[in-house]
C-alpha positions in Angstrom: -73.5 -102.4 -189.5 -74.9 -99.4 -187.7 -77.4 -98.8 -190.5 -78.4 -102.6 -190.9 -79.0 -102.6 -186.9 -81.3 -99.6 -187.0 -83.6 -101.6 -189.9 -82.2 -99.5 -193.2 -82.0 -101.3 -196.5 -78.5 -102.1 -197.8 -77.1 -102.7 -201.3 -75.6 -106.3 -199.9 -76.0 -108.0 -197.1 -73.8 -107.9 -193.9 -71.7 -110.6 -194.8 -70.9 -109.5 -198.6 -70.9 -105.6 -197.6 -67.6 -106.8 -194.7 -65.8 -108.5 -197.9 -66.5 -105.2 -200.1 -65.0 -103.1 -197.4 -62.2 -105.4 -196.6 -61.4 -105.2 -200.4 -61.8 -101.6 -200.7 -59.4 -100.9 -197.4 -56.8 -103.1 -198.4 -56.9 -101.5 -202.2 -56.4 -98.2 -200.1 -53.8 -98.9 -197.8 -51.6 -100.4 -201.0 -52.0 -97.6 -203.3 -51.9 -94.5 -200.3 -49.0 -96.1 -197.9 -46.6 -96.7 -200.9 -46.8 -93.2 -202.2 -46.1 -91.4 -199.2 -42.9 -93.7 -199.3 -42.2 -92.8 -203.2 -43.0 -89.4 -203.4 -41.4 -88.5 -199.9 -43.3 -84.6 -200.0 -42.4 -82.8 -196.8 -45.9 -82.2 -194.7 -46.2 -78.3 -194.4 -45.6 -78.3 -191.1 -42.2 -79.7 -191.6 -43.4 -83.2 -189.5 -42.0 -85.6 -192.0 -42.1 -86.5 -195.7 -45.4 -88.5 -195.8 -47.2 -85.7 -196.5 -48.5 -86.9 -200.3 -51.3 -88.6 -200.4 -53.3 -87.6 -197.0 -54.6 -91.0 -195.6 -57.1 -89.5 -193.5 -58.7 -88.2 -196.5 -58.0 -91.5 -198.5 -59.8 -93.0 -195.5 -62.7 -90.8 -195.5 -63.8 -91.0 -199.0 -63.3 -94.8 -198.7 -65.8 -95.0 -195.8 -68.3 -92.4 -198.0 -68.3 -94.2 -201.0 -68.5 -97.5 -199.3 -72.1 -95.9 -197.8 -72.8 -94.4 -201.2 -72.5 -97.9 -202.7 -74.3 -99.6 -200.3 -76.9 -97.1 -199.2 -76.9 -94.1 -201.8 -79.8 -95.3 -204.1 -82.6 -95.4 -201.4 -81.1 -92.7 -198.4 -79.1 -90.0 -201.2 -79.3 -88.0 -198.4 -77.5 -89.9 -196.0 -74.9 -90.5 -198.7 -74.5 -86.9 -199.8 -73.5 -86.2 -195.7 -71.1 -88.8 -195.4 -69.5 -87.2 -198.4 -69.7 -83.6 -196.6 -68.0 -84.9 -193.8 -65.3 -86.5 -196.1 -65.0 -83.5 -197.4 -64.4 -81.5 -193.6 -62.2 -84.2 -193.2 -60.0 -83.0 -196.1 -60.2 -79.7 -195.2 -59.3 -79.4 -191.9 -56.0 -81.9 -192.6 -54.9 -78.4 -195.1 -56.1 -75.8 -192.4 -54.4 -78.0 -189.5 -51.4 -77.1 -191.5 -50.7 -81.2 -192.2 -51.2 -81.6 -195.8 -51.2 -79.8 -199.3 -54.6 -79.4 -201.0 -52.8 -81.7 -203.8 -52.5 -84.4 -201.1 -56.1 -84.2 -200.1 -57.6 -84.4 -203.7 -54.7 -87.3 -204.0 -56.0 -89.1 -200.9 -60.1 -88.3 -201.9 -59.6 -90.2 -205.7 -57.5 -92.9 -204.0 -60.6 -93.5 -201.6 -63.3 -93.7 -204.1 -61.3 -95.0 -206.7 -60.7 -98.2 -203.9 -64.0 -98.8 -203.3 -65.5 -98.8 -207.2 -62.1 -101.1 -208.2 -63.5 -103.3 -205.2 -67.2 -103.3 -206.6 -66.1 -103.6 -210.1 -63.5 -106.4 -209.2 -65.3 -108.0 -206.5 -68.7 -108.0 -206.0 -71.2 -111.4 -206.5 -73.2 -110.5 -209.3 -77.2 -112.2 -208.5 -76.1 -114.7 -210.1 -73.2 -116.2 -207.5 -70.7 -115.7 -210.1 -67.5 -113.9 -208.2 -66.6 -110.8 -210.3 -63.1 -110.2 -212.7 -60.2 -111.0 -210.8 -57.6 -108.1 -210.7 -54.1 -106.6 -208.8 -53.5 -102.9 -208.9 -50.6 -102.0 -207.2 -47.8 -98.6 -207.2 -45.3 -98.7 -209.3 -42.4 -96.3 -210.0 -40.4 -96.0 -213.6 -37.5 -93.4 -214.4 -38.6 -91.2 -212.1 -42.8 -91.3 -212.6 -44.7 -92.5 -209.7 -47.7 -94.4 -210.8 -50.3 -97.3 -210.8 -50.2 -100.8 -212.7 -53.4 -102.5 -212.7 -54.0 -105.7 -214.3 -57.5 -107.1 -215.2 -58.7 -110.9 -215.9 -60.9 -110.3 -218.4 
């Protein structure tokens, strides 16, 4: 909103880019807050057992590829920042002694993965037309934890 304020160019407009990023947090928040509960990995610092994926991260690299989407094609250096501090973000959660470097590369794929299933699934095409309808959600099956995803095609 901050960028749309200051007069830069976005992908979509205001009211389409809040819908995207709804969609792309709550596709987030249901694959990363199930698998902390699944996979119950103790946080190095012996806090808890939520240590797998790291949500900050998952956050993060929602919020960067959300800019990238909307902003990447005319400011790639603006994008390529947001990314660098996804990255810090990610970094310092391992070197704060709070999470694995498995959760943060976990929590950076679940964040762009979020937003480009929230694009591909979502977005108005020019022509009005709402885009394939879809549910991804965890799943867990003799002992794998997972993803099922299902796609209208």
């Amino acid at each position: 909103y901050v960028m749309d304020a200051i007069g830069l160019k976005a992908q979509h407009d205001w009211q389409q880019q809040s819908v995207l990023l709804l969609k792309s947090e709550l596709i987030m928040v249901a694959m990363s807050v199930p698998l902390k509960e699944l996979t119950h990995i103790r946080r190095p610092d012996s806090t808890d057992f939520k240590s797998y994926p790291s949500g900050h991260t998952a956050q993060a690299f929602t919020a960067a590829t959300f800019f990238y989407k909307e902003y990447g094609k005319r400011y790639p250096w603006l994008s390529a920042g947001m990314f660098a501090i996804a990255g810090t973000v990610g970094t310092f959660r391992v070197l704060n002694n709070r999470h694995w470097i498995s959760d943060v590369i976990a929590g950076s794929g679940i964040g762009i993965l979020s937003v480009e299933l929230a694009y591909l699934l979502g977005e108005k095409k020019r022509t009005g037309k709402e885009g394939r309808q879809a549910m991804v959600f965890p799943s867990y099956q003799n002992g794998v934890v997972g993803f099922r995803a299902f796609v209208g095609l």
